[in-house]
Backbone as JSON, one array per atom type, in Angstrom:
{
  "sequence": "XXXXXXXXXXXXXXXXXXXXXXXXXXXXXXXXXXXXXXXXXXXXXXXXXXXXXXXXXXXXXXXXXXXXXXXXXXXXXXXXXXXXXXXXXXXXXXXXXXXXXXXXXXXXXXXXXXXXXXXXXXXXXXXXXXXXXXXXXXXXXXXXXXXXXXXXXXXXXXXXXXXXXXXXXXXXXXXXXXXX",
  "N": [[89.62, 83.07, -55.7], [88.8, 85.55, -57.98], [88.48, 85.77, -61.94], [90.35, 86.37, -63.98], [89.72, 88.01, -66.23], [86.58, 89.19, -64.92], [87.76, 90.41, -62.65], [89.19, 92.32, -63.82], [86.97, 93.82, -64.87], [85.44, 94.21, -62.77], [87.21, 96.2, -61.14], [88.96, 94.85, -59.33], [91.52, 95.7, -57.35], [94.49, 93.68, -58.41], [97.2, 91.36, -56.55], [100.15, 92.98, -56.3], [99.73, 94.82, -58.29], [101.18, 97.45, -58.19], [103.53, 96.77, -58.13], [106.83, 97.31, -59.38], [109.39, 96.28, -61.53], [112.25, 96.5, -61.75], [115.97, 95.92, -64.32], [119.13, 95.87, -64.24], [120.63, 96.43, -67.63], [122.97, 95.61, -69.35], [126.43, 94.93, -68.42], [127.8, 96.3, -69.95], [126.69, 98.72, -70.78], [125.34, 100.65, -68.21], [124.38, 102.71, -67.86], [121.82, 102.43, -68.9], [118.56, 101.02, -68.15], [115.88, 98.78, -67.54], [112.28, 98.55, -66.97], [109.58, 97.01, -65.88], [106.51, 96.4, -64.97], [103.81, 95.44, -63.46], [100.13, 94.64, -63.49], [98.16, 97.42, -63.48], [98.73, 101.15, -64.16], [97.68, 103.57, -62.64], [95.62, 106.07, -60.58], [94.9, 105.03, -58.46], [97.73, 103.73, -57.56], [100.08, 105.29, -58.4], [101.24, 106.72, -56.92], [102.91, 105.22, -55.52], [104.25, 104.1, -58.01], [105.64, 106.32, -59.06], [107.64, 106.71, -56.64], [108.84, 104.29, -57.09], [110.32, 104.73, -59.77], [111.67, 106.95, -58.84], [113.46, 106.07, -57.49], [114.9, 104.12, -59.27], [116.36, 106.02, -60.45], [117.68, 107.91, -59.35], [119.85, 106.1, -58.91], [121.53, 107.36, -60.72], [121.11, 106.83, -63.63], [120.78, 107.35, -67.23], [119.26, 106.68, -69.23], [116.14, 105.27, -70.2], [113.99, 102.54, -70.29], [110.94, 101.58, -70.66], [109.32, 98.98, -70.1], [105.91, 98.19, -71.47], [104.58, 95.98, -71.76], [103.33, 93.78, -70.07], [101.45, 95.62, -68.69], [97.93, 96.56, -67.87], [96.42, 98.46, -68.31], [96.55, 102.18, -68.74], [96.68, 105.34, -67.19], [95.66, 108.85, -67.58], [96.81, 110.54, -65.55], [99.14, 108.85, -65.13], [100.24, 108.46, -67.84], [101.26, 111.27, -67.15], [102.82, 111.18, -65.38], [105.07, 109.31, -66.86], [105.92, 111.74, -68.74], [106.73, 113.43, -67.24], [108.69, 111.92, -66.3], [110.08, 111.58, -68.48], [111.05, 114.23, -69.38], [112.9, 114.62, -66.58], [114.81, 112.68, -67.38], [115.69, 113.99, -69.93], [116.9, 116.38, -68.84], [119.19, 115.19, -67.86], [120.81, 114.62, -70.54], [119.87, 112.25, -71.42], [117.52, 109.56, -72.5], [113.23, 108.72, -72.66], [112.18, 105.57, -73.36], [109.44, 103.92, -74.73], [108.28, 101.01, -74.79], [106.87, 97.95, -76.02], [103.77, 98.55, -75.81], [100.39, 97.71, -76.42], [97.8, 97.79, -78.53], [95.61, 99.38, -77.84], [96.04, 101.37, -75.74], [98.61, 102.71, -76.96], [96.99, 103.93, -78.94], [95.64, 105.39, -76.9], [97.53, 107.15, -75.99], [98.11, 108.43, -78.42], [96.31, 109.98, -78.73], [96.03, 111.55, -76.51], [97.33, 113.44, -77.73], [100.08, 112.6, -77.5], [102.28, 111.77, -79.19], [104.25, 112.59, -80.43], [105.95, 112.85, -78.35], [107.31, 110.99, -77.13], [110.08, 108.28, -77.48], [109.64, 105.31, -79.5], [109.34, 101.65, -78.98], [109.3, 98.21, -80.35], [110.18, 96.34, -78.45], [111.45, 95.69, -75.56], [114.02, 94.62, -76.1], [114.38, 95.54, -78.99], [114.32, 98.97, -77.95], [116.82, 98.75, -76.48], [119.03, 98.08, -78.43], [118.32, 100.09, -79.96], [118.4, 102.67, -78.74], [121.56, 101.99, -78.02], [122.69, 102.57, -80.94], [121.94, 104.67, -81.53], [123.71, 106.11, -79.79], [125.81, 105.11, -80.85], [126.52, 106.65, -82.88], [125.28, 106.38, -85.52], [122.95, 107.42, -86.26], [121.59, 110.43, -86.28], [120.62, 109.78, -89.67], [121.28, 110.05, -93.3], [119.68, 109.74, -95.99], [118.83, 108.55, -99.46], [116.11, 107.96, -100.15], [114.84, 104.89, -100.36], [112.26, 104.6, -102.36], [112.09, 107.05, -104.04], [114.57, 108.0, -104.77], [115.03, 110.65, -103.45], [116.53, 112.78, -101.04], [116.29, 112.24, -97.6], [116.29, 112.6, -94.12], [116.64, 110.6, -91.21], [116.27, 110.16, -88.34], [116.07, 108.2, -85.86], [116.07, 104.89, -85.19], [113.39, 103.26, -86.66], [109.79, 103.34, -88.57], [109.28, 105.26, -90.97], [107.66, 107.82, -92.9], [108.56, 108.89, -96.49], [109.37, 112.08, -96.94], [108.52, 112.75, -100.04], [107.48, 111.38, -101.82], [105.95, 109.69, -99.99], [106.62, 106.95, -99.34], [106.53, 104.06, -97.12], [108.98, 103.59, -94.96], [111.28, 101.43, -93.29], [113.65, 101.96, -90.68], [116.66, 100.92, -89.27], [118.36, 99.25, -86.28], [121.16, 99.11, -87.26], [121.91, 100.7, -89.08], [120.73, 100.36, -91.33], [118.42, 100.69, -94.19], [114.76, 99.96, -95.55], [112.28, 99.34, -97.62], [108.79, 99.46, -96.58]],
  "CA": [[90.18, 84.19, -56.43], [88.31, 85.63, -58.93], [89.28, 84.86, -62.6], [91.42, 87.63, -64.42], [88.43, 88.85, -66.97], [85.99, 89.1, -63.51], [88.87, 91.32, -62.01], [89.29, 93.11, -65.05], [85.56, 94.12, -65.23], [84.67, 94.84, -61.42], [88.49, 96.92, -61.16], [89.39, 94.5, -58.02], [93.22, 95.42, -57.27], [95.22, 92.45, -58.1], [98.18, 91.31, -55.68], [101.49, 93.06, -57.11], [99.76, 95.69, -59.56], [101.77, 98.61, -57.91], [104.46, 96.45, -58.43], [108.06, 98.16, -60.42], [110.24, 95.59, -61.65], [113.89, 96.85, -62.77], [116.68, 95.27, -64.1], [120.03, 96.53, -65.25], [120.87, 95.89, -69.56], [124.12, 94.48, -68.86], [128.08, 95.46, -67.75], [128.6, 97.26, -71.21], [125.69, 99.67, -71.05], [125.33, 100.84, -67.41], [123.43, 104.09, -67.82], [120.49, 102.39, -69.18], [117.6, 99.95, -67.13], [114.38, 98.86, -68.14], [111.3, 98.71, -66.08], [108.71, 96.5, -66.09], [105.48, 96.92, -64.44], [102.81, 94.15, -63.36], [98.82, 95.18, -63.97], [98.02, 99.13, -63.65], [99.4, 101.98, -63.7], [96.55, 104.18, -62.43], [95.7, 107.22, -60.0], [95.25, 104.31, -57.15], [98.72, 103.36, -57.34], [100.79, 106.1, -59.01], [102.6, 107.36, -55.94], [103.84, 104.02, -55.84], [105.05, 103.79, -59.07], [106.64, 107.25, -59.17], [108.93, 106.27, -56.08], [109.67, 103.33, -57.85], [110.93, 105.51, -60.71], [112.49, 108.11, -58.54], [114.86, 105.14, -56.83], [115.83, 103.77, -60.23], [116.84, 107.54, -61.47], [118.68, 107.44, -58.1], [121.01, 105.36, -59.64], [121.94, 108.23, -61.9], [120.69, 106.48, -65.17], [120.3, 108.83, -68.51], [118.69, 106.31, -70.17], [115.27, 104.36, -69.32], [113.38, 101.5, -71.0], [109.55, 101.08, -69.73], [108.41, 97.87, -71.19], [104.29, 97.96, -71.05], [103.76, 94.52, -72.14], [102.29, 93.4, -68.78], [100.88, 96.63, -68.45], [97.14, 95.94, -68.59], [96.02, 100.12, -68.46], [97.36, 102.96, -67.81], [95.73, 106.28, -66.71], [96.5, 110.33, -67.98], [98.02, 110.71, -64.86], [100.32, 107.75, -65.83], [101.28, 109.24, -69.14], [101.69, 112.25, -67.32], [104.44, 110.43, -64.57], [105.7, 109.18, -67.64], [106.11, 113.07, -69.42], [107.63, 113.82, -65.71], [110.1, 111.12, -66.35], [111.2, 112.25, -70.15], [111.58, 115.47, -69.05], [114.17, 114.47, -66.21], [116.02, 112.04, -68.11], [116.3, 115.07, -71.13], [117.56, 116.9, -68.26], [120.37, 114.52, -67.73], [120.89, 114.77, -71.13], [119.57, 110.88, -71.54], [115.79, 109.89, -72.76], [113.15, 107.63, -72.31], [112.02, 104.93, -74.56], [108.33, 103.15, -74.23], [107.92, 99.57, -75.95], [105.44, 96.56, -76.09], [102.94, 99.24, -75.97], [99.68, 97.32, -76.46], [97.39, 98.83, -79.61], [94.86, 100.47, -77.49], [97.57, 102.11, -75.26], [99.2, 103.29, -77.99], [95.68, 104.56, -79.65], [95.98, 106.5, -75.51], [98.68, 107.56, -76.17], [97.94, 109.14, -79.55], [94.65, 110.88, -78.27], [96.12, 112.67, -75.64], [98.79, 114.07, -78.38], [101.95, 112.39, -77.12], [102.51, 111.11, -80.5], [105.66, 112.82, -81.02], [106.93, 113.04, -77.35], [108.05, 109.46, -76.57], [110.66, 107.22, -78.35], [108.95, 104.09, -78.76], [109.91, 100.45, -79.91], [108.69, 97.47, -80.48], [109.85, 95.25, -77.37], [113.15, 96.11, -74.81], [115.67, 94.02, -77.21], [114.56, 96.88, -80.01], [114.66, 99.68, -77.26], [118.27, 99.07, -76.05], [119.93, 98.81, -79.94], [117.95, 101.37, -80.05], [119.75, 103.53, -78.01], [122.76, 102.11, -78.4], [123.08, 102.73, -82.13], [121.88, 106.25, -81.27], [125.06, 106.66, -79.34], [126.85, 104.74, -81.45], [126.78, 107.51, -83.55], [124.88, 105.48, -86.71], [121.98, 108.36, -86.35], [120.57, 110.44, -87.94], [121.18, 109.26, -91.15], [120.84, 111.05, -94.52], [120.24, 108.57, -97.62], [118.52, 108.7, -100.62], [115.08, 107.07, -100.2], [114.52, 103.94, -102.18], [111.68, 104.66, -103.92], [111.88, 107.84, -105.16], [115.83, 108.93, -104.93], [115.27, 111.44, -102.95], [117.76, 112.88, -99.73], [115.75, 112.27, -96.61], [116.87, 112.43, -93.09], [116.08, 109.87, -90.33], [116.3, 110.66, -87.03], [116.31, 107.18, -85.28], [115.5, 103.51, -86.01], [112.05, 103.18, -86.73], [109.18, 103.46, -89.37], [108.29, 106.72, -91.02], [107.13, 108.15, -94.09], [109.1, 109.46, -97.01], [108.01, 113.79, -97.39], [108.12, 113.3, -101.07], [106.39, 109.91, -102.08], [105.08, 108.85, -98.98], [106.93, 105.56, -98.84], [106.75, 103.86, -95.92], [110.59, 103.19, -94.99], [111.77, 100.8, -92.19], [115.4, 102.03, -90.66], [117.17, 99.4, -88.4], [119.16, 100.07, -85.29], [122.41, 99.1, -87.71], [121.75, 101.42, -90.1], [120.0, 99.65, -93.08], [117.15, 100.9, -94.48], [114.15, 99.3, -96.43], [110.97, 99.94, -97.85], [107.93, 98.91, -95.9]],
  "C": [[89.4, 84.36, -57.73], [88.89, 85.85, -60.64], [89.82, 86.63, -63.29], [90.45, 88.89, -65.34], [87.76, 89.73, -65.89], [86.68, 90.11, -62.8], [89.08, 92.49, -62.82], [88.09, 94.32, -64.87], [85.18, 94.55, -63.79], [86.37, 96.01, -60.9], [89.12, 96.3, -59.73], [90.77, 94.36, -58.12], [93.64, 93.63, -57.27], [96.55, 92.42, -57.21], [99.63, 91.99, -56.7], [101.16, 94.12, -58.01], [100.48, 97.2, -59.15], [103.18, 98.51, -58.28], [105.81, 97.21, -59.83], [109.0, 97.27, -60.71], [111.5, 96.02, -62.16], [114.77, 96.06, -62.76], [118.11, 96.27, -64.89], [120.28, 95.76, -66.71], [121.78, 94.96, -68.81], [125.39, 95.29, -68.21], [127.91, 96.71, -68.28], [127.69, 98.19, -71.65], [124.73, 99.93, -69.35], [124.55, 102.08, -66.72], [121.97, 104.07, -68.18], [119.87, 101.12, -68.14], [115.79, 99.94, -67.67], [113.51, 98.25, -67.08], [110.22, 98.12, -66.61], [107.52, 96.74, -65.08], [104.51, 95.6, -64.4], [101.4, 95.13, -63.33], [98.51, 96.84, -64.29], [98.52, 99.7, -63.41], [98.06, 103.13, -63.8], [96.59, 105.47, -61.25], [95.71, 106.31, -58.6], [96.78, 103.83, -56.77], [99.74, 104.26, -58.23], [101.93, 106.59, -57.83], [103.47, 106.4, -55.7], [104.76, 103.87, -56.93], [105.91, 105.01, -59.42], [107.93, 107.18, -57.86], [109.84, 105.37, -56.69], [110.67, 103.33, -58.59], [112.23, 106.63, -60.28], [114.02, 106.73, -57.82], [115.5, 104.94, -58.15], [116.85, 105.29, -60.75], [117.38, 108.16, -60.07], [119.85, 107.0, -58.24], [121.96, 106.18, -60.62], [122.53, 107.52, -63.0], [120.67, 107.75, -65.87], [119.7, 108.09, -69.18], [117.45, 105.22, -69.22], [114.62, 103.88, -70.2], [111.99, 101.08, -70.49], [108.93, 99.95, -70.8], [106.64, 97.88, -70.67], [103.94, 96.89, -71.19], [102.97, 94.2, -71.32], [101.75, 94.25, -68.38], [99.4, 96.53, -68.76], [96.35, 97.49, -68.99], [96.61, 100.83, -67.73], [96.16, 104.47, -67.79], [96.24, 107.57, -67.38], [97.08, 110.57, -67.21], [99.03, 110.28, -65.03], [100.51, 108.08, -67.04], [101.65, 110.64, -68.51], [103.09, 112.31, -66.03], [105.33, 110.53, -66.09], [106.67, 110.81, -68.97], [107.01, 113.31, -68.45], [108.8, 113.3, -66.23], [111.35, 111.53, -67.25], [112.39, 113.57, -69.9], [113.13, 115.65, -67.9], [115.5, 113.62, -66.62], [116.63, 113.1, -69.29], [117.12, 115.77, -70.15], [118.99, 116.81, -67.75], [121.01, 114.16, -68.92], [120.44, 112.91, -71.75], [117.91, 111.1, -72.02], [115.5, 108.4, -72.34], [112.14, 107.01, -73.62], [110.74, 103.97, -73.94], [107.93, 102.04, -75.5], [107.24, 98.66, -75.01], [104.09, 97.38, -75.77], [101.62, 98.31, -76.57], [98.61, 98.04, -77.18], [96.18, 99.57, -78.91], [95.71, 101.45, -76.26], [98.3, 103.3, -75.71], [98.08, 104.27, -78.97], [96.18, 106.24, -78.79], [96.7, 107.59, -75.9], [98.7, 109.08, -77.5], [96.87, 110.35, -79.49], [95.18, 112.14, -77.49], [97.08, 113.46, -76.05], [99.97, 113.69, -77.97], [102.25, 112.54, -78.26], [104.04, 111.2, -80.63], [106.24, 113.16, -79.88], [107.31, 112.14, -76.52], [108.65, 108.87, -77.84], [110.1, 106.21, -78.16], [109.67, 102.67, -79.62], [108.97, 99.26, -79.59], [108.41, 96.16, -79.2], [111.47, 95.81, -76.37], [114.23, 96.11, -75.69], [116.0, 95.7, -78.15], [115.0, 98.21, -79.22], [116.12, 100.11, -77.14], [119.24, 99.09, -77.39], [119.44, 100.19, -79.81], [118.68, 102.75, -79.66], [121.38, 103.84, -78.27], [123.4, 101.98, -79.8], [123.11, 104.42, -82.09], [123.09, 106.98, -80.97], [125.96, 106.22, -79.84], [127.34, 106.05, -82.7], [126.26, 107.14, -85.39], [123.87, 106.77, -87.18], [122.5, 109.99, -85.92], [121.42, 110.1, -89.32], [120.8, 110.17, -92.23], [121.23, 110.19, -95.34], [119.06, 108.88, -97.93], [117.03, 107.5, -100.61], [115.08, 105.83, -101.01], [113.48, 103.48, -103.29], [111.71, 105.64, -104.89], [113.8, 108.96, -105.15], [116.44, 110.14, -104.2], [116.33, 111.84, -101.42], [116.62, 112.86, -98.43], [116.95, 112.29, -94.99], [116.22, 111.36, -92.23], [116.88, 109.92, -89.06], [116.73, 109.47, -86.32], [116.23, 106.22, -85.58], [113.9, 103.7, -85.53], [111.28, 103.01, -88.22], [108.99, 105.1, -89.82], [108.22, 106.32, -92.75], [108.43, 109.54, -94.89], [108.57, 111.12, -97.32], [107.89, 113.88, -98.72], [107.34, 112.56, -102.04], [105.65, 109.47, -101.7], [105.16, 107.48, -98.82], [107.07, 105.3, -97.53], [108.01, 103.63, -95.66], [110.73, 102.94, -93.57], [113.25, 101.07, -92.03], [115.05, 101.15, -89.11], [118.2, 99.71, -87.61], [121.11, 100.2, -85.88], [122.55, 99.71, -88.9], [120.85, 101.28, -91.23], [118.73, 100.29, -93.01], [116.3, 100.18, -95.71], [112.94, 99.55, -96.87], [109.82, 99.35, -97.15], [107.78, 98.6, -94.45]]
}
């Protein structure tokens, strides 16, 4: 078997990379499921991975969790499954949320303009607060920046930028917010 670099570099399918792993959250959050994925998500194996997708959303989920971590590349077709997906979970009035995103991925991602049309997080755990603060009803928030006083809004948990300082400001799926 040749070694994982070696595989990498000549594009020799590995065993399992079509592979769709789902699992349900838990009891007490039944509408959401996160999806894991083993090596590529590419134009050789995409019809694969969109059945995969269409069974879980079968289940009539509104909410979906794609962890990329083990994701080793993905393709424009595969961000554009993934656009497919958003679009039917918005339809069900649910969304979808893409974490462990890997920094050239995420570069991808940025290039082909998603930027602002995926929720993203940092790893599942963050994902599912994520959500479920969303519906908890915690978001959007409206507070008073803390560097410069001002009334901002924040949409979800995440990072952004203040519009009148340009502080960076970290909000947290339990409300709190902090600078940096």
């Amino acid at each position: 078997m040749p070694s994982r670099l070696l595989s990498r570099i000549q594009k020799i399918p590995q065993a399992g990379s079509d592979a769709l792993i789902s699992s349900r959250i838990s009891g007490d959050f039944p509408e959401c499921v996160v999806a894991r994925f083993v090596g590529a998500v590419n134009d050789a194996n995409l019809d694969a991975v969109a059945q995969s997708f269409d069974t879980i959303l079968a289940e009539g989920i509104r909410y979906l969790v794609v962890d990329f971590s083990t994701i080793e590349e993905i393709s424009a077709t595969g961000m554009g499954l993934m656009l497919a997906l958003r679009q039917k979970l918005r339809d069900r009035q649910g969304d979808l949320v893409l974490c462990g995103m890997r920094p050239s991925m995420d570069r991808f991602r940025r290039v082909l303009g998603l930027d602002g049309y995926f929720s993203t997080a940092l790893d599942a755990e963050d994902a599912v607060s994520g959500l479920r603060a969303m519906l908890s009803g915690t978001f959007p928030l409206s507070i008073k920046c803390p560097a410069c006083d001002t009334l901002i809004d924040i949409e979800q948990p995440g990072r952004g930028r203040c519009q009148n300082c340009q502080a960076v400001i970290s909000s947290f799926p339990d409300g709190t917010v902090t600078l940096g």
